[in-house]
N, C-alpha and C positions, 0 to 999 in steps of 0.2 A: 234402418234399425228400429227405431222408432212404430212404424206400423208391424213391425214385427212381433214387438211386445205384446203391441194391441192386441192382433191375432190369434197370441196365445194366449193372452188374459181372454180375452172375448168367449176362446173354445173352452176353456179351463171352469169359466162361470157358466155356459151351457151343460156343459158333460157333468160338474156339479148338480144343475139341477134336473140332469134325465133319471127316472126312476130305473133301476136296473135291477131286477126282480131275482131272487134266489130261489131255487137253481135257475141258471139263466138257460133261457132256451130264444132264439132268434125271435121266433114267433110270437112268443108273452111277451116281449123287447116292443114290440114292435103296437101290440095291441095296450101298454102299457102306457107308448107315448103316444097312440091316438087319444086313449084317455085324457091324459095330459094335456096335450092340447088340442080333447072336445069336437074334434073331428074324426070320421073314416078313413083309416089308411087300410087299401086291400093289399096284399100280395098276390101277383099273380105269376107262377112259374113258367119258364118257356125255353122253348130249345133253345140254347146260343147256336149262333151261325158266325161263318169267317164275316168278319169286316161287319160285324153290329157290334154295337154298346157294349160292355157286361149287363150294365144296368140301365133304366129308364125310369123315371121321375113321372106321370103326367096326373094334372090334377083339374076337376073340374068340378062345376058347384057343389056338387054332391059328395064327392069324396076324392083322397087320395090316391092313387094306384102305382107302386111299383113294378114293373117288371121284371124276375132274374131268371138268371140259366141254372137248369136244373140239371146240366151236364156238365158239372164243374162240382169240385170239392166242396163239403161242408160250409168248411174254415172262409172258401172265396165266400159262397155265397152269401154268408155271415158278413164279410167285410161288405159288400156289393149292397146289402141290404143297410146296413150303418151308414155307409155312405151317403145312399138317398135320402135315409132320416137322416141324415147330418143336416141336407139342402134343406128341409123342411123346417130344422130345429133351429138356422139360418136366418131363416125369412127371405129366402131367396128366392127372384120371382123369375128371373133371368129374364130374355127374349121371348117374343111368341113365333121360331121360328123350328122349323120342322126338317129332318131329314129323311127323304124318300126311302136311303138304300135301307137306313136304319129299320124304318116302319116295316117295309118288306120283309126284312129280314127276321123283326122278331112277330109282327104282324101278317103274316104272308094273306091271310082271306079278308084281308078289309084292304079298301085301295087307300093309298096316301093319301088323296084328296081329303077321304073321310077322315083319317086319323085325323090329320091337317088342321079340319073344319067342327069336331066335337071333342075331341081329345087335346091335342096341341101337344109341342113337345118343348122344352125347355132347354134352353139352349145357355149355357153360364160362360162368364168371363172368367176368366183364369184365377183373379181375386177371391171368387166364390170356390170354387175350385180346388182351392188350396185351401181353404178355410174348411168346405165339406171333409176332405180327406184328412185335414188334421184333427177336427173336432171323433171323424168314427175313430181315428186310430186312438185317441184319447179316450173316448168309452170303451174301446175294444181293451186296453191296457186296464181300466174297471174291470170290466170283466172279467180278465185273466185273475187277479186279485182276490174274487169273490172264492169262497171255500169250495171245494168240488167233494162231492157225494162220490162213494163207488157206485158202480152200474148195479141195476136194479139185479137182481140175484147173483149178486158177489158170494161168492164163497165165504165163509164167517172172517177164515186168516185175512183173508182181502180187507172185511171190513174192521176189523182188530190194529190190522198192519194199520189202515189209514185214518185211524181214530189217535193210534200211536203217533204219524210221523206225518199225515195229511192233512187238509185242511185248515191248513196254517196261514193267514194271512200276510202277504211279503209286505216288508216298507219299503 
């Protein structure tokens, strides 16, 4: 019970201090807590295949790199992407151990060996885990929060209507 609390205090004081940009878009999210913390995070998109990841973590001196599937809904890749800034916003370093089918599968023209030996792939224990996935749903729940804009050539009523009855912040 006890480490549970922790968990949530712990993610509650991260997600506190992630910058979450208005209007939110994944991408400024993302290049906002590179800023933040002063390093390179790339995204880099890639087909999902059965029996890979959603998502991949790998990081090397130079910078951060995400991998997600670009054959998946928004909304996933949104969470897929918090997720692995969650690991990051963490300090989570995990294992330096590596899955073949994985690397293949989102990597097919580089051999595993290579991922293996310049890339690495991070590998978390369960603790981490729970921790990455509670800290994005905790910013993703910020987010939803945040006012939302009608889509860019809304009809006037649209943007009337939601000046009226949108953009309300929930408690």
């Amino acid at each position: 019970m006890r480490q549970d609390k922790q968990l949530w205090r712990r993610c509650r004081e991260l997600a506190d201090s992630v910058p979450v940009p208005t209007p939110f878009h994944t991408d400024t999210f993302v290049a906002a807590v590179a800023e933040h913390r002063g390093r390179p995070i790339e995204l880099m998109p890639v087909p999902a295949t059965v029996g890979a990841p959603c998502g991949l973590l790998m990081t090397t001196d130079r910078a951060d790199y995400i991998l997600y599937p670009v054959n998946t809904t928004e909304l996933h890749q949104q969470h897929i992407l918090m997720h692995e800034v969650a690991h990051l916003l963490c300090g989570h370093t995990g294992t330096a151990e590596i899955d073949a089918a994985a690397t293949r599968a989102l990597m097919p023209n580089l051999s595993p060996d290579l991922v293996r030996r310049v890339l690495g792939r991070t590998v978390y224990a369960e603790h981490e885990e729970r921790e990455a996935e509670l800290l994005a749903s905790l910013i993703a729940q910020r987010v939803a929060r945040l006012p939302q804009q009608p889509p860019a050539g809304a009809p006037d009523e649209v943007v009337r209507l939601d000046r009226l009855f949108g953009s309300r912040p929930r408690r």
